[in-house]
C-alpha positions, 0 to 999 in steps of 0.5 A: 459488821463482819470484819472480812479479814480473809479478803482484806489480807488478800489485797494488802499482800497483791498490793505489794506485788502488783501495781494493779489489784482488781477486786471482782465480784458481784452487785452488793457483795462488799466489794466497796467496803473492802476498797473504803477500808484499804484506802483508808490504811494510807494516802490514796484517793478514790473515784465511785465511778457511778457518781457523776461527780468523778466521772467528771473528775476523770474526763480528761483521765490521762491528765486526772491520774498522771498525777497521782501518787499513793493509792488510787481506787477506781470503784466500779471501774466496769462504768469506763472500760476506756480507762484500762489502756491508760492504767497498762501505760501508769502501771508500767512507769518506773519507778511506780509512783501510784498502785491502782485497786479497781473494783467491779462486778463482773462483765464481758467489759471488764474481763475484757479489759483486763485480760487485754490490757493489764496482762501481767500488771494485775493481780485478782481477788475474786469476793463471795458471799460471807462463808461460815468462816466469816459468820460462825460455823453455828449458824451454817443454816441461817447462811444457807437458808439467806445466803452470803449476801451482807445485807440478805444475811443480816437482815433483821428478820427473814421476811426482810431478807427476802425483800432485799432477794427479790429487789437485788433480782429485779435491779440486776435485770433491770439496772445493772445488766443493761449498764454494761451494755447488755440489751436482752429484755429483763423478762426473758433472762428472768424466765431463763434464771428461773427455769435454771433453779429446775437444773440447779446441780445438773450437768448443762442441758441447753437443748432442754432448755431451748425447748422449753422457752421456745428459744435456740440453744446458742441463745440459751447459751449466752444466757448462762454466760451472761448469768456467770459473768456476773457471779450468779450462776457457776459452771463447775467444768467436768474433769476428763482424763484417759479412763476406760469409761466414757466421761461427762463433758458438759458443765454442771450449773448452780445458782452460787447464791443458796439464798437467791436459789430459794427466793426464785424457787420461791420457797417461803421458809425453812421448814417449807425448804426441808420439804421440797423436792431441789433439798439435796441439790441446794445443799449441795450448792451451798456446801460446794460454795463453802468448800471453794471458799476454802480452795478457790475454783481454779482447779476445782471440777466434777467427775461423772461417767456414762455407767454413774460413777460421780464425784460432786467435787474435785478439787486439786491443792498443791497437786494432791487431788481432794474428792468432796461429796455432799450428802443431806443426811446426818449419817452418810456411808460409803456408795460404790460411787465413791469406792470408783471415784477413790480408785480411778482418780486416785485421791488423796481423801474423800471428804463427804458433808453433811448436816449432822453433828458427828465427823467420822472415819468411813474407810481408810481414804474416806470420812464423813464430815459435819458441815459445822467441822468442815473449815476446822477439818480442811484447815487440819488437812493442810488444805487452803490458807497460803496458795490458795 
C-alpha cells in the first residue's frame, strides 16, 4: 500500500478549520481509503451511501444525524444530493458538535450542491492519481505507462493493468454516469472519449468534432463537460492579457489519466507507445499532471498566440508567474518560442521537462529539468508544499 500522506495532512488540517471537508475526485482514486483512515484516527461514524443499509440509516436524515457528534463521513455523498441543505443548517450549530467529511466523484449534483448550499461552510481536497511523489521518482515510466490509478498501478503485470483500464471505462458509462442522472447512450460518449485521444494536447475544436461524429457542437460540448466533471478529461483554460499579439482563447483538452489515454488509443505495450505518432502529446499530459501535483490548478493556464508563440503551462505561485514546457527528448534547448513566452509574460523561470537523465541550466531564466528531478527541483524553487 502507498501511504498518501499529502492528502491525508490536507484534510486533517481543513478539519480543524471547516466544519465540512469534501474530498472529490474520480471513481477508484482512494478517495474511501483516505476517509477510512481519518475516521479511524478518532470517534466518528460512517455512511457508504451506495449501501442500501445506510440509505436506510439516513431516510429520516435530520433525525439520523442531528444527533451525532464527533466525525460523520458521508462516502459517495453524490448518491443523496438532498442531504447538503440539512449539512448548511448542522454546519452552521454553535457551538459545532459534529464536523462532516464528505466524499464523492465529481458531478453536476454534487458541485451543485455544494457550491449552493455549504458556501463558506466547506473546505476542498480535490484526489488525483498517484504522482511520482507518491511512488518514487524511478519509476516515473511505469506511472506513465499505467497511470496513477491504485489499482492500474499496482497491478500484478500490464496485461492485468489494462484489464482494470478497460473495465474502469466501461462501468463508468455504464454505471456511474447514469447514477448521477446523466442519461446519453454509453456508446455515444464512448465514441466522443475516443475520438478526444485524436485532440489530446490540442486547443478545443468542437466544430471539428461535431463534424465528424455527426452531432452539434453544443451537443460536443456537454460531452466534454460531462467528461470533466468526473476528472477524466481537463480543460487547461488560455491565459490572455493586453499583448500586441492576437491570443488563443479556447481551452486546450487531456485526458488526465496517462494510462486511461493508451488503453483508449488502444496502444498495446511501451515500446509500442515510443512508436506511435500522440508520443509527445502523452508525455506532455502526463508531465503537465505531475507539475499540478505540485502547484494545483487553480491558477494555472496555457499561452498561445496566433503568430505560434506557446507556453504549454502557466502556473502562478505566491504571485511569481512559472512557465513549464514538455519536451520528449533527452536534451532540450532553448526555441524562440520560449525566448517570447520569457519576455512577454515576464516569468520568473521557465522549467522545460524531459525524460533524460541530466537537469541543466539553458540561459539565465531557463533550464532543462529531468523529469526524475522534477518534484526535488520545484521543492528547491519554493514552489508547492504550504499554500498550495
Amino acid at each position: 500500500m502507498i501511504e498518501r500522506t499529502q492528502y491525508l495532512e490536507a484534510i486533517r488540517e481543513r478539519l480543524k478549520r471547516f466544519p465540512v471537508v469534501s474530498v472529490l475526485g474520480p471513481r477508484q482514486v482512494g478517495k474511501t481509503t483516505l476517509a477510512q483512515q481519518i475516521a479511524g484516527e478518532q470517534p466518528s461514524q460512517f455512511f457508504d451511501l451506495e449501501d442500501v443499509d445506510a440509505q436506510r440509516r439516513l431516510a429520516e436524515p435530520k433525525v439520523a444525524l442531528e444527533r451525532l457528534a464527533g466525525l460523520v463521513v458521508l462516502d459517495e455523498v453524490q448518491r443523496m444530493p438532498e442531504l447538503f441543505a440539512l449539512l448548511r443548517v448542522l454546519a452552521d450549530r454553535k457551538p459545532v458538535k459534529a464536523r462532516f467529511l464528505l466524499t464523492g466523484s465529481a458531478s453536476p449534483a454534487l458541485v451543485r450542491g455544494v457550491s449552493e448550499s455549504l458556501a463558506g461552510r466547506v473546505a476542498l481536497v480535490q484526489v488525483s492519481g498517484f504522482s511520482l511523489a507518491e511512488v518514487g521518482t524511478d519509476a516515473w515510466r511505469t506511472l506513465w505507462w499505467r497511470g496513477g490509478f491504485p489499482l492500474a498501478y499496482l497491478a500484478e503485470t500490464d496485461a492485468a493493468s489494462r484489464e482494470w483500464q478497460e473495465e474502469f471505462v466501461a462501468t463508468l458509462l455504464e454505471r456511474d454516469l447514469p447514477q448521477l442522472g446523466i442519461t446519453i447512450p454509453a456508446a455515444a460518449l464512448r465514441r466522443f472519449w475516443l475520438m478526444l485521444t485524436h485532440y489530446h494536447g490540442q486547443v478545443w475544436k468542437g466544430s471539428e468534432l461535431a463534424r465528424s461524429l455527426g452531432a452539434s457542437e453544443p451537443t460536443m460540448r456537454k460531452y466534454l463537460d460531462i467528461l470533466s466533471s468526473t476528472f477524466m478529461v481537463r480543460q487547461l483554460a488560455p491565459w490572455h492579457e493586453n499583448l500586441s499579439k492576437r491570443q488563443v482563447k479556447s481551452p486546450k483538452v487531456y485526458l488526465r489519466d496517462s494510462g486511461l489515454l493508451h488503453c483508449l488509443m488502444r496502444v498495446a505495450s511501451f515500446a509500442d507507445l515510443e512508436a506511435h505518432p500522440k508520443l509527445g502529446a502523452s508525455w506532455e499530459g502526463f508531465a503537465l499532471e505531475q507539475v499540478l501535483q505540485v502547484t494545483g490548478d487553480r491558477e494555472a493556464y496555457f499561452w498561445g498566440t496566433h503568430g505560434g508563440a506557446e507556453l504549454d503551462l502557466m502556473a502562478n505561485w505566491q504571485g511569481r508567474r512559472y512557465g513549464f514546457e514538455f519536451k520528449y527528448g533527452d536534451a532540450p534547448s532553448m526555441t524562440k518560442s520560449m525566448h517570447v513566452a520569457l519576455q512577454d509574460l515576464k516569468l520568473e523561470r521557465l522549467f522545460v521537462v524531459h525524460p533524460g537523465r541530466d537537469s541543466y541550466e539553458m540561459n539565465d531564466q531557463a533550464e532543462a529539468v529531468a523529469i526524475a528531478n522534477l518534484q526535488a527541483r520545484l521543492a528547491q524553487a519554493g514552489i508547492g508544499g504550504a499554500g498550495r
